[in-house]
C-alpha positions, 0 to 999 in steps of 0.5 A: 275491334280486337279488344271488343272480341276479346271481351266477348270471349271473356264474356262467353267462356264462364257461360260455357263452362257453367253449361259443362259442369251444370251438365255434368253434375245433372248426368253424374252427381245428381243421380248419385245422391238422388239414389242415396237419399232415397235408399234412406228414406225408404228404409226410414220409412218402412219397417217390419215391426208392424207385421206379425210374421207367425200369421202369414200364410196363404189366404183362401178367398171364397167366390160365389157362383156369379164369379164375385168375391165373398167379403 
């Protein structure tokens, strides 16, 4: 009987364990490297060479009577 508890706590414990590191590392390293992955493939993907920043201003959209804009 003793050695019958004694195999279902050795059984257990790299159950418990597991559950801890796999809540840790969803509540600390997954947010970390999510974050990290993301900056880089935002600056990947956006770049400023497209824009011709000697054009920018403001932009005068005229509005007819009826409260619509003119295209």
């Amino acid at each position: 009987m003793a050695k019958a508890k004694r195999k279902e706590k050795k059984r257990k414990l790299p159950l418990v364990l597991g559950g801890i590191g796999l809540t840790v590392a969803s509540c600390v390293v997954f947010p970390i490297v999510i974050n990290g992955l993301s900056r880089k493939i935002y600056r990947a993907s956006s770049s400023t060479a497209d824009i011709d920043f000697s054009e920018l201003g403001p932009e005068i959209v005229k509005i007819k009577e009826d409260g619509k804009r003119e295209d």
